[in-house]
N, C-alpha and C positions, 0 to 999 in steps of 0.2 A: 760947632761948639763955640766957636769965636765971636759968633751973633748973641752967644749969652756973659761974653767977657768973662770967661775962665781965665786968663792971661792974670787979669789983675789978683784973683783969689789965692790965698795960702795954697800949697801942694795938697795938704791933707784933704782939705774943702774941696777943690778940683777937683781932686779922686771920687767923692762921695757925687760931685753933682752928674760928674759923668755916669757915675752907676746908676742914676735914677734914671738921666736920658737912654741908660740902655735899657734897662726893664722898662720904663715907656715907648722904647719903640721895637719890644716883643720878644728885648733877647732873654729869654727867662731864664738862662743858663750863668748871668752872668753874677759875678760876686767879689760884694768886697775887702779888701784886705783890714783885717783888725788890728790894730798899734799892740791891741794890750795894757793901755795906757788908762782905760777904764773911764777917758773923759765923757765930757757929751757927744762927742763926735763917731766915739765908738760905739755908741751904743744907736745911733742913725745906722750907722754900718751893719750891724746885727739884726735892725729892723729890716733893714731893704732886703739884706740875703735871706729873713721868714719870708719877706714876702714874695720874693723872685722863686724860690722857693714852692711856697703854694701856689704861684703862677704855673709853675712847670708841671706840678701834680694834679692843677684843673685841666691842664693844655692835655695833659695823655689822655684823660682819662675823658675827657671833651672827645681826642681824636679815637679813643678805642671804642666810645662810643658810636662815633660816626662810622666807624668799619664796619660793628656789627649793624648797624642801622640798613647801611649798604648790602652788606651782605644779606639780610632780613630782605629786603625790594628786592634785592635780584633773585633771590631763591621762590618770591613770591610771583613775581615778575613769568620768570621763566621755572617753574614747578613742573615736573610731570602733568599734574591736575592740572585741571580746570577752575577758578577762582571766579565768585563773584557775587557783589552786595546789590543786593534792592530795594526799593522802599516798598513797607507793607501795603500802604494802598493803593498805589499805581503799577506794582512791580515792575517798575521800569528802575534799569541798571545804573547803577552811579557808578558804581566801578570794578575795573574787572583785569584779571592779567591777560597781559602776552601771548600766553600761550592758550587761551581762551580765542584771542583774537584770531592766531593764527590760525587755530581750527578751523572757526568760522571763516575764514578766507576774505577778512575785513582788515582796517584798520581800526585800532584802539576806540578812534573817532567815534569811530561806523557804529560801534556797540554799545556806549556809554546813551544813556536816552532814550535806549528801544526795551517795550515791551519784552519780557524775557521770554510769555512764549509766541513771540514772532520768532525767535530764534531754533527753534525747534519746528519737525515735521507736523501735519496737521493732525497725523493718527496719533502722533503724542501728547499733544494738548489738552485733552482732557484728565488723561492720569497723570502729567504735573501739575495742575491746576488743584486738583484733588490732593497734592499732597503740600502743595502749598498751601491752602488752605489749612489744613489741618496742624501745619509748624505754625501759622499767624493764632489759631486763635487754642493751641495745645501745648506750642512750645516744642512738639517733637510731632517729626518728618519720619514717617514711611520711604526706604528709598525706592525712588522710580527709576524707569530705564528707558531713557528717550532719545529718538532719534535727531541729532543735530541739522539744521537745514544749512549747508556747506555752502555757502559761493564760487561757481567754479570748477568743482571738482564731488568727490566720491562725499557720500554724507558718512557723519561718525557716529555710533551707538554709545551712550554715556549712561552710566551709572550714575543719578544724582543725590545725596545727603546734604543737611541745610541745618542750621541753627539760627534759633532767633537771640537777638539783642536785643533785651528790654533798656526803656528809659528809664529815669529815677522813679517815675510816677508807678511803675509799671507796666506800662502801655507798649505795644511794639515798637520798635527803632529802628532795626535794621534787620530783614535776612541776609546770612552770610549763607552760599552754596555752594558745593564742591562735587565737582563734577569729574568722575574717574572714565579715561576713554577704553573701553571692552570692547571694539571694534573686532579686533585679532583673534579675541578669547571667540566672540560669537561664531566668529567665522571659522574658526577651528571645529565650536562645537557644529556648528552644520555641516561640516566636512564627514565628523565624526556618526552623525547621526545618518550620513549619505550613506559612506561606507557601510555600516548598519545595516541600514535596509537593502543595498546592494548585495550584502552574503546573505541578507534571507532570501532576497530573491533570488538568487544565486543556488540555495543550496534547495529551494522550492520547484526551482527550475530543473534543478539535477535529476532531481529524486522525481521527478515526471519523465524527463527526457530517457531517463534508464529504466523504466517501467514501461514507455512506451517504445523503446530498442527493443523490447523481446517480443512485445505484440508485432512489432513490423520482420522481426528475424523472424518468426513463425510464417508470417506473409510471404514474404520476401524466399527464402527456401522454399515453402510449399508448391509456390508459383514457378521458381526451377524447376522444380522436379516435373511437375504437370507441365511446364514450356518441353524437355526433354522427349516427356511421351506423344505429345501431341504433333509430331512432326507429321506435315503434310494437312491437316487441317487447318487451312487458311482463319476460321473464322473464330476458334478458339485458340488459338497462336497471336490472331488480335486481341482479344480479350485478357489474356494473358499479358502481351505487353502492358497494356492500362495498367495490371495489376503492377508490376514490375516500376513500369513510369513515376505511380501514385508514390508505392512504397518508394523508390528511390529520392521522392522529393520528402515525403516524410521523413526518409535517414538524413538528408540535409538539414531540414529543418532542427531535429535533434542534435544534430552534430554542435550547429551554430546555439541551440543551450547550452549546452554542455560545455562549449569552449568558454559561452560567456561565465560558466558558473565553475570555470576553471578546475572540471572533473573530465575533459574531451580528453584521450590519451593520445601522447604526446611522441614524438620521437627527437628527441633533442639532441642538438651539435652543435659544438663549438665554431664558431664563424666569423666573418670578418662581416662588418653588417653593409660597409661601402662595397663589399663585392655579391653577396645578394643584392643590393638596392642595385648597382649596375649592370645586373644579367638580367632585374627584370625591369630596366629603363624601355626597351624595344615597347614590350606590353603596356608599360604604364602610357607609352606615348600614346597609342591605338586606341586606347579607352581614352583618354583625354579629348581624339579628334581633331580633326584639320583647325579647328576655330579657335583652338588653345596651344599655347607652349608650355612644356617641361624643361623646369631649371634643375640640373642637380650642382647644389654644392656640397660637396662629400669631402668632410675635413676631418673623418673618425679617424682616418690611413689604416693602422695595422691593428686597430682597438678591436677584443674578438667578444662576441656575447654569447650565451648555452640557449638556444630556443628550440623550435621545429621551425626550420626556416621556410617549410611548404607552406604553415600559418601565416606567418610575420608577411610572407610575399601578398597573402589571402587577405590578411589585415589591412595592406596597404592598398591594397586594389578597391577594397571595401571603401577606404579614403578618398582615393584618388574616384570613384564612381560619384561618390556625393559631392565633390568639390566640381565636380565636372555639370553636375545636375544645378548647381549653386552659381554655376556661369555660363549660361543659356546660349550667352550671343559671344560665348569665347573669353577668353583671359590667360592670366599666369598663374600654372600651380610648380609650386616652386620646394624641394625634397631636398635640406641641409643637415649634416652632419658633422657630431663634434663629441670629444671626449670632453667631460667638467665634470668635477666632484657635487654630489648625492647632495649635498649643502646648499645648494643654489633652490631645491627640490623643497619651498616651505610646508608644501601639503604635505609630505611625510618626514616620518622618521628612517633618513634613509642614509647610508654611511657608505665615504669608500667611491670610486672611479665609476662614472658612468660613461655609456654609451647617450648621449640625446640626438632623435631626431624627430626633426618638424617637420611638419607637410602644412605648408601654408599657400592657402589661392586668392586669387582676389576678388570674388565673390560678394553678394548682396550681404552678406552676415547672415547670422543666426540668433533670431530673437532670444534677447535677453530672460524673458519669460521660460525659453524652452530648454535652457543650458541645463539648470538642474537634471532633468530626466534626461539631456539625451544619450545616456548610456544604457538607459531603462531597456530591457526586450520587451519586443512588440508595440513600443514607442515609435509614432512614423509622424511627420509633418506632410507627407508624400500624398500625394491622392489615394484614393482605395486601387488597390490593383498594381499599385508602382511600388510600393514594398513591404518587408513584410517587417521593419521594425527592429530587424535583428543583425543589419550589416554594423552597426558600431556596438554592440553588444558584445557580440564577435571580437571586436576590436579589443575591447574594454577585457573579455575573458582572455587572449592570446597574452597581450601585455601584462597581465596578472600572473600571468599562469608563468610568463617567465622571470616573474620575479622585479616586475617594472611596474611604474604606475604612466597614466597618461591624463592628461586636461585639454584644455581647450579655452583659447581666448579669442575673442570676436569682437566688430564693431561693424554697426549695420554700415552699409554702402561701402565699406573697407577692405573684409574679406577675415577671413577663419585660420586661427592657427593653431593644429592640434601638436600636442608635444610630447613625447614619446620621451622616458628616462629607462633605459635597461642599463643591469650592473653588468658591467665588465668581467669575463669570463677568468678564471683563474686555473682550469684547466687545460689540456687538450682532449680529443678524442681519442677514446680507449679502445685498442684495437682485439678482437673479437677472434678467438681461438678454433678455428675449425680442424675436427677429427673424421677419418670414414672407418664407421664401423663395419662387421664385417654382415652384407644383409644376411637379413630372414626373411620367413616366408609367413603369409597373412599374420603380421604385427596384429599385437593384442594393443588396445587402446582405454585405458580408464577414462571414461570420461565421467568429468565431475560439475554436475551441474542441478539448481533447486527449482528450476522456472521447468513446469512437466512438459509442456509444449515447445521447448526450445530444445530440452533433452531430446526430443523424441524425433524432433525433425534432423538435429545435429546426427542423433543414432544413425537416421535413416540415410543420412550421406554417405556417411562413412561405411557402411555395411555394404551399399551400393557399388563403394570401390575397391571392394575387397579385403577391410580390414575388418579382425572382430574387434567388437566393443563393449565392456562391462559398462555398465551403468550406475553410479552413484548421485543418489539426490542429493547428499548432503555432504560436509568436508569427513563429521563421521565416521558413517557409513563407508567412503573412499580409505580410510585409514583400518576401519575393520575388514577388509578387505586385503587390503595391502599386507595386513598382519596374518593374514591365513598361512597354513602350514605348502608350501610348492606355490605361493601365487609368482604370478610370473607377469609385469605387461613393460612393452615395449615404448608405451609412451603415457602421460597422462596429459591430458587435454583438459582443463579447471577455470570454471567461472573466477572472478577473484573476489565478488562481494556477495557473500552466503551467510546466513543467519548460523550461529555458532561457531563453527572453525571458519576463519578465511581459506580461498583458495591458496594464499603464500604460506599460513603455517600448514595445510594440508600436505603441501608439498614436500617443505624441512621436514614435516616428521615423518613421512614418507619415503624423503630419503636416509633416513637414519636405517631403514631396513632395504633398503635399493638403491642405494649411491650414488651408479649411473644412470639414472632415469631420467630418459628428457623430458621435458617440459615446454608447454604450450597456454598460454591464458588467455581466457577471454573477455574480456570488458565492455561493456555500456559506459564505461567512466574511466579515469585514471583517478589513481588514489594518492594522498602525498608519497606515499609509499614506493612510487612508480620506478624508480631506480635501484629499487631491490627487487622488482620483476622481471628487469631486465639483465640484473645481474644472473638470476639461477634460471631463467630461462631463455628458449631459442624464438621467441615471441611471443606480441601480444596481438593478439586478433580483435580485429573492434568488430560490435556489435552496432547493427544488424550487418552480417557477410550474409554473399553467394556461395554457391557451392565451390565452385571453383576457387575462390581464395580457400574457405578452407581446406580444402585439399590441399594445396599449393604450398599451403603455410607445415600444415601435417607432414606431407612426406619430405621439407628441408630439414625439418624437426630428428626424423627419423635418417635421413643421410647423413646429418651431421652428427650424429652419437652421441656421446656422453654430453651432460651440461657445461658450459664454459667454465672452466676453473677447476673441472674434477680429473 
């Protein structure tokens, strides 16, 4: 101030010169004192402080400006969306955000200049092209759904909508386009549509494999009974085996439907999965082979899961065979275990503590092409003769059926890592009441069954071993029976899937007039229902049996008396 000789000037004048140097150099807050004297001086004074003043009220509203302006670019910048302008006749991109770029796997650079659909996959260029078109010279876009060509990494699926900016004249100026990423959604819905066709073929599959149980239980008995009589005839005691052989590989066969189509009956326990996976490490190593090692890292500790742990062992064996098939000249298959929450799981909806185990090898991979199907049955990459398509079908139904789901991720020359999520068990095993009744002599037996040639062979077992047998076709029929005036039977032995009464409510109403009647069921399938089969009865007999199991099954039936709970 001393450079403008304030020294020499009045106080008053001083005051005032300083206050202009201070609003000249930006302090717009600052203001001067008024005498009240009403000279000329005060009324300078009055002017500076309008105008420092309106200084302050353009500076805010200049910097609140600039905040929302900021705020505007970064929101734009980094949007969810996809953002981006073109010119109508080159459609090559003047500008575009952030998070467009990052998509692409570019820099900002990278993108500004290029063709818009170079930046997309080649099978989408034609119906964006077509819908650009149709925004330059209509003004309004059809949205398209194209695939992004990613640098680097995984491509994204977008959603595109556009609008045009005319010039004054009219004439196009700019497309604006917004690009929403449905990568996630897609992939949900093909999850969604997987699973789908997974329970048609699932329940297409059931509904064969339990149709074709009764044609093989007619076999399969038949050929007992003729194996029984033929003793000493070498040459039809051959024959007879084939029959026995055939059908036995056909009840395999069935079985591994069924499991896949999560209708195989089941016998579930509560279990520690680190201690089945270690009682059967011995087996897994043997299938594996001198040329490979088995790792197990077993981190579940005391985490217990509800399955049939004869499956789950069957499951992994299934595994551990193809991983073994997938590393010819040897490798590591390697079987880790861990408890983490259902949350980690984005394929399902799934809540609550799991059990996860992986079984991963380091194997050629498995073609990308063939991941979708391969839970498919009678799906095989295998040569003809090497298999039959239904070892991870099998897998795919055991994991279902306990309540888990399983994937599978691959990188060719890297090696296969399938993933196993089962829920963590919340109960224990429930312990199982046995009574001896006091016997009798040729036990009466209901048997209750609608398939005539399954009736009629099951009859002829059992008649063979000295029990009698009523015979009922239908649930019915078994209940007008039951209701006769003196009926008396000692056990009833009941399909559980019958056209009109099931064999379970056959049973409950059955017992409302005979209390203690045991109980015996027999299945091609398990039903969701499976755990109140086992509650009112003393088993369930899977279809196709030998003679010998049913017997076996029948007279524990009959030593153990009353039903469990009565």
């Amino acid at each position: 101030m001393t450079a403008f000789g304030l020294e020499g000037l009045r106080p008053d004048v001083a005051k005032a010169v300083e206050l202009i140097l201070r609003i000249v150099g930006g302090d717009f807050g600052a203001r001067g004192e008024v005498t009240g004297s009403g000279d000329d001086l005060d009324a300078v004074i009055v002017a500076l402080n309008m105008m420092a003043e309106s200084f302050q009220v353009e500076r805010s509203g200049r910097e609140r400006a600039e905040a929302l302006l900021a705020d505007a670019v970064d929101a734009y910048e980094h949007a969810p969306d996809l953002f981006c302008s073109c010119e109508p006749e080159g459609l090559t991109v003047i500008k575009c955000n952030q998070t467009m770029a990052d998509t692409l796997g570019l820099e900002t650079q990278g993108v500004l200049g290029r063709h818009v659909l170079d930046l997309v996959e080649a099978p989408s260029r034609a119906g964006l092209r077509r819908a650009l078109e149709s925004l330059i010279t209509t003004g309004a876009m059809p949205i398209a759904e194209v695939t992004l060509s990613r640098a680097g990494g995984p491509t994204a699926v977008v959603s595109v909508a556009g609008s045009l900016k005319r010039a004054p004249d009219g004439s196009p100026e700019r497309l604006r386009l917004v690009m929403r990423d449905v990568t996630t959604e897609r992939r949900l819905e093909e999850q969604l549509v997987h699973a789908q066709r997974m329970e048609a073929i699932g329940r297409l599959a059931g509904g064969v494999a339990h149709d074709f149980n009764n044609l093989l239980m007619v076999i399969q008995t038949a050929a007992s009974l003729l194996e029984a009589r033929a003793k000493g005839r070498t040459n039809e005691l051959r024959d007879i085996a084939l029959i026995l052989e055939a059908s036995e590989r056909g009840a395999t066969l069935t079985r591994d439907l069924l499991a896949f189509s999560r209708r195989q009956p089941v016998r579930k326990e509560v279990v520690r999965i680190d201690d089945v996976i270690r009682e059967g490490a011995a087996m897994f190593s043997r299938l594996l082979g001198e040329g490979s090692t088995l790792q197990l890292e077993l981190g579940a500790h005391d985490a217990s899961v509800e399955l049939d742990p004869g499956r789950f062992v069957q499951a992994l064996v299934n595994l551990i065979v193809n991983a073994r098939d997938a590393m010819p000249g040897g490798g590591v298959l390697t079987i880790r275990t861990g408890r983490v929450e259902a949350s980690v799981a984005k394929t399902e909806l799934l809540r609550g503590p799991h059990v996860e185990v992986r079984v991963s090898d380091s194997g050629g991979g498995i073609d990308p092409e063939v991941i979708p199907r391969i839970f498919d049955p009678f799906f095989t990459t295998k040569p003809v003769g090497k298999g039959t398509g239904l070892g991870l079908s099998m897998v795919y139904g055991t994991v279902r059926q306990a309540g888990g789901v399983i994937t599978v991720a691959s990188k060719q020359g890297v090696g296969s890592t399938f993933r196993l999520l089962l829920p963590c068990a919340e109960t224990t095993p429930r312990e199982r009441s046995q009574r001896t009744p006091e016997p009798t002599k040729a036990p009466v037996i209901l048997l209750v069954e609608d398939d005539g040639p399954v009736r009629a062979v099951t009859s002829r077992i059992l008649t063979g071993a000295g029990y009698q047998v009523v015979e009922a076709a239908s649930g019915q029929i078994a209940l007008e029976l039951g209701n006769r005036p003196g009926a008396r039977f000692d056990l009833v032995l009941s399909d559980v899937v019958m056209p009109g009464i099931s064999g379970l409510d056959t049973v409950n109403q059955l017992r409302l007039r005979h209390p203690d009647l045991p109980c015996v069921f027999m299945t091609g399938f398990s039903v969701e229902r499976s755990g109140a089969l086992e509650a009112v009865s003393h088993g369930v007999l899977d279809k196709p049996f030998v003679p010998a199991s049913l017997l076996a099954i029948v007279s524990a039936a009959l030593s153990a008396g009353p039903r469990p709970g009565t």
